[in-house]
C-alpha positions as CSV (number, residue, x, y, z in Angstrom):
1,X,12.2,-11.8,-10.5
2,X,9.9,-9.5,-8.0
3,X,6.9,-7.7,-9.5
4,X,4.6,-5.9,-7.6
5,X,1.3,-4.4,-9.3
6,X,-0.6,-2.2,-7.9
7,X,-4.7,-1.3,-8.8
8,X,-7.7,0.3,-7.6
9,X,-6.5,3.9,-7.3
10,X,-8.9,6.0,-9.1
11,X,-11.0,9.5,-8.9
12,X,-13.9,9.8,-6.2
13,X,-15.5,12.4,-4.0
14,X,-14.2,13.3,0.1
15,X,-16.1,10.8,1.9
16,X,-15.9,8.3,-0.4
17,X,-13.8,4.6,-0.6
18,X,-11.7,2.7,-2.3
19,X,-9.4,-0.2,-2.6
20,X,-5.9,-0.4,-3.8
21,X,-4.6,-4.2,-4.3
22,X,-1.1,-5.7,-4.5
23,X,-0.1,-8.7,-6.4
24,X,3.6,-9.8,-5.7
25,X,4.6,-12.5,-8.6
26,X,7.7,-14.2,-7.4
27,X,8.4,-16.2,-4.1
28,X,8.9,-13.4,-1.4
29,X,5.7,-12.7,-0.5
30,X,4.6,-14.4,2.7
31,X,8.1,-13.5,3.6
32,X,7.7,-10.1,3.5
33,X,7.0,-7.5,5.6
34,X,4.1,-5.5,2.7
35,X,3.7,-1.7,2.6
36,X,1.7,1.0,1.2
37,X,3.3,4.8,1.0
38,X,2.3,7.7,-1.2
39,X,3.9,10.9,-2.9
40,X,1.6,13.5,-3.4
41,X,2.8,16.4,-5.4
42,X,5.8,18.5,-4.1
43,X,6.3,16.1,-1.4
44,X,8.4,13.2,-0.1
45,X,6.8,9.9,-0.2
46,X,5.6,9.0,3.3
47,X,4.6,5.4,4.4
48,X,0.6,5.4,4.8
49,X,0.6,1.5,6.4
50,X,2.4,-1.4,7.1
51,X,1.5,-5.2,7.8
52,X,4.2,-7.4,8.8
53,X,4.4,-11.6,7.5
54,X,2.7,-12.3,10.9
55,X,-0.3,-9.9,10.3
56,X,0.4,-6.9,12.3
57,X,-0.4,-3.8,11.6
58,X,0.9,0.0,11.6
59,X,-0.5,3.3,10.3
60,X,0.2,7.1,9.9
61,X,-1.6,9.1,12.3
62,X,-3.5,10.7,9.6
63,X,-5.1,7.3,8.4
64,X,-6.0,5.7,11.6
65,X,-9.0,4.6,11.9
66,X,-10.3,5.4,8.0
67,X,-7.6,2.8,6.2
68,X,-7.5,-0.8,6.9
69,X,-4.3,-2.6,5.4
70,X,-4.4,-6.6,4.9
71,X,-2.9,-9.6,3.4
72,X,-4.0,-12.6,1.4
73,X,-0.8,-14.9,1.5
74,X,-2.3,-17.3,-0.5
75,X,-3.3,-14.9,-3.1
76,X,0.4,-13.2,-2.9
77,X,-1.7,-9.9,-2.4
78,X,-2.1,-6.9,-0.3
79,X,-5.1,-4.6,0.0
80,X,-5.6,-1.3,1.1
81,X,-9.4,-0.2,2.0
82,X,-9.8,3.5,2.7
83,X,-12.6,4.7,3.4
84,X,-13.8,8.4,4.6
85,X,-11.7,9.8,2.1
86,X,-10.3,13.3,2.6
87,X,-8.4,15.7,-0.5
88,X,-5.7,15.7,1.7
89,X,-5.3,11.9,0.7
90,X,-4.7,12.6,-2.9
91,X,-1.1,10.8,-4.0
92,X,0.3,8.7,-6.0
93,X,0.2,5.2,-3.8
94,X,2.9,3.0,-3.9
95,X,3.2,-0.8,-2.2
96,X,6.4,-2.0,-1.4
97,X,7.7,-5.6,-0.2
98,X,10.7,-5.6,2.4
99,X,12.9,-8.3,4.1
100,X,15.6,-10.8,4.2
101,X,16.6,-13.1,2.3
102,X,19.8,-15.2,2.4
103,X,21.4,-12.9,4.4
104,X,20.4,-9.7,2.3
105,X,17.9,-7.1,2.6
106,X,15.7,-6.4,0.0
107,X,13.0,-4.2,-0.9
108,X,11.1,-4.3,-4.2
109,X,8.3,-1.8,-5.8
110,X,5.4,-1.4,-7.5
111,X,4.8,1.4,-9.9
112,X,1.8,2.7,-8.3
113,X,-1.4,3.9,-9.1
114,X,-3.1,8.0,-8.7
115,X,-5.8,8.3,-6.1
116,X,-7.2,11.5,-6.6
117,X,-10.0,12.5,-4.1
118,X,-12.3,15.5,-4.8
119,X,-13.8,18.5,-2.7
């Protein structure tokens, strides 16, 4: 069975950082494309960064250049750094583990955690 946990969300100021971490339990990690998205309030959940099993890496316009995404296959964990925080980043973030497997797709999620960044 897949779990992913996320941590690190919290409150803090515009301008401010913070790190959200991933830990996948199970065996699908370094085979797995890893994910962050949020949802903030009212709206759909959007994907915020993406690093594939071979380490590369894609963003939202709106984060480039303040998030960093990276992985830690030996740790079976994904972090997201963000700094320069804006309240425009507020959302619930959400990390997400996708491939294949034996033929199928798969995608597993965590439950996420609130990042809430003030004015």
């Amino acid at each position: 069975q897949v779990q992913l946990v996320e941590s690190g969300g919290g409150l803090v100021q515009a301008g401010g950082s913070l790190r959200l971490s991933c830990a996948a339990s199970g065996s699908i990690f370094s085979d797995s494309a890893m994910g962050w998205y949020r949802q903030a309030p009212g709206k759909q959940r959007e994907l915020v960064a993406i690093i594939s099993r071979a380490g590369f890496t894609n963003y939202v316009d709106s984060v480039k250049g303040r998030f960093i995404i990276s992985r830690d296959n030996a740790k079976n964990t994904v972090y997201l750094q963000m700094n320069s925080l804006k309240p425009e980043d507020t959302a619930v973030y959400y990390c997400s583990a996708r491939g294949i497997k034996f033929g199928s797709g798969y995608v597993y999620w965590g439950q996420g955690t609130q990042v809430t960044v003030s004015s």
